[in-house]
C-alpha positions, 0 to 999 in steps of 0.5 A: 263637521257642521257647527250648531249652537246647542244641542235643539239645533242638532235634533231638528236638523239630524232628525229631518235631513240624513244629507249634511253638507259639510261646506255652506254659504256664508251669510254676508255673500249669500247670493239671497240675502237680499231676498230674504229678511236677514237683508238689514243685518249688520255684519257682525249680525251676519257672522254670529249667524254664520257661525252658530247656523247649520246647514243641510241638504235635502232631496226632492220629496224628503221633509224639512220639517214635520207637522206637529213637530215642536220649533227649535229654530227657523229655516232660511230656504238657500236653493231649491223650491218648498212646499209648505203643506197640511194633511186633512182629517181624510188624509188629504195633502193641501199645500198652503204655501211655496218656498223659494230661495231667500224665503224664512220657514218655522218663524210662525210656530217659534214665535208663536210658542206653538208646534208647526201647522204644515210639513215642509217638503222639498220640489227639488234637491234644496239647501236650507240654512238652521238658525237657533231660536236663541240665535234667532230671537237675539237678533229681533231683540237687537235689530229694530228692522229685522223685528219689523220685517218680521211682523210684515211677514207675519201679517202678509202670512195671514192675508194671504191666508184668508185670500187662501180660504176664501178661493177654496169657498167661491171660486171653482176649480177651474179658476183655481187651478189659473190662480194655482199656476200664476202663482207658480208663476210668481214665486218661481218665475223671473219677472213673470216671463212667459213661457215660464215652465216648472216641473210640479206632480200632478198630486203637487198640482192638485195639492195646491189647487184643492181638488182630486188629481184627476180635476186638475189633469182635466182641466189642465188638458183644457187649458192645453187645449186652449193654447194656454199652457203646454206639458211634457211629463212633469213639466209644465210651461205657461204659455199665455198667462194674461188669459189665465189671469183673466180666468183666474178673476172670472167670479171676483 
């Protein structure tokens, strides 16, 4: 049985994961702790969230958490790959950020007292451990470091947000569609090695680009074509990203 802390901490994890683990990664060995922003945790930090903290899996597609929805806790991304995204007035998915392992999500909706502005959905099969606001909000109060890694956050959060409006305005697709899988590249990548390959949909792809599906698959056949990227099904593998860099900077 998975241990919580109160009675929140169970509704929003049952309510978005039928998949529970009964087994998790304890905080002090997880192998992203040094990636995430519980890195300057005290151990006994560690194992009050250790203790309190549920834990849950998810298979590709499922949602973690849904737009709209009220914040209980946060999330901390243990394996796997998320993507954050927002659903237009026309119904249109735009994906507003990946998730890789070490990553915190929710954090802006409880801190901020509001509900969340994107859903949360699994790229793969994921594991995601749940903090308990109380749980959450004891250690900011408490630890001067992780409270200002926080704010970090939250103002890297919002640069990356105004980089993010400002590409949909000016650059055209194809540019976009080079930032797209740079940063792909980035966030999944190990020391941005190339060939670098990621099984993405192009309904995923044309989500996180801005554009209609059938934009993106064109212009990603060029890119082929180019000798830039090569794909098989799903799959797409980045063979030349200092060209894609170049487009991807073309109307700065």
């Amino acid at each position: 049985m998975l241990k919580t802390s109160n009675t929140y901490c169970n509704l929003e994890v049952i309510a978005y994961s039928p998949f529970m683990k009964s087994t998790y990664p304890e905080c002090e060995t997880c192998h992203c702790k040094s990636e995430s922003i519980f890195t300057h945790c005290a151990v006994h930090e560690l194992n009050n969230i250790s203790s309190n903290k549920s834990c849950s899996s998810y298979k590709r597609g499922q949602m973690i958490f849904q737009e709209g929805n009220k914040a209980f806790g946060v999330f901390c991304l243990n394996e796997g790959k998320v993507k954050i995204s927002k659903l237009g007035s026309d119904g249109k998915e735009q994906i507003i950020r990946l998730a890789k392992p070490g990553d915190t999500l929710g954090y802006r909706a409880l801190m901020s007292d509001t509900r969340y502005s994107g859903s949360a959905i699994a790229l793969e099969d994921t594991q995601v451990c749940f903090i308990a606001a109380e749980d959450f909000n004891r250690l900011l109060a408490n630890n001067y470091l992780i409270a200002k890694d926080m704010i970090k956050m939250l103002s890297f959060a919002l640069g990356d947000a105004e980089s993010a409006l400002a590409q949909l305005a000016l650059k055209p697709v194809r540019e976009r569609l080079a930032e797209a899988l740079l940063l792909l590249l980035k966030v999944y990548g190990n020391n941005e090695q190339t060939p670098f390959t990621i099984s993405l949909t192009r309904d995923d792809l044309a989500s996180l680009v801005g554009t209609a599906k059938e934009t993106a698959i064109r212009f990603l056949s060029e890119f082929k074509e180019e000798g830039l990227v090569t794909t098989q099904g799903s799959a797409i593998t980045i063979i030349d990203a200092d060209k894609l860099l170049k487009i991807s900077h073309m109307y700065d």
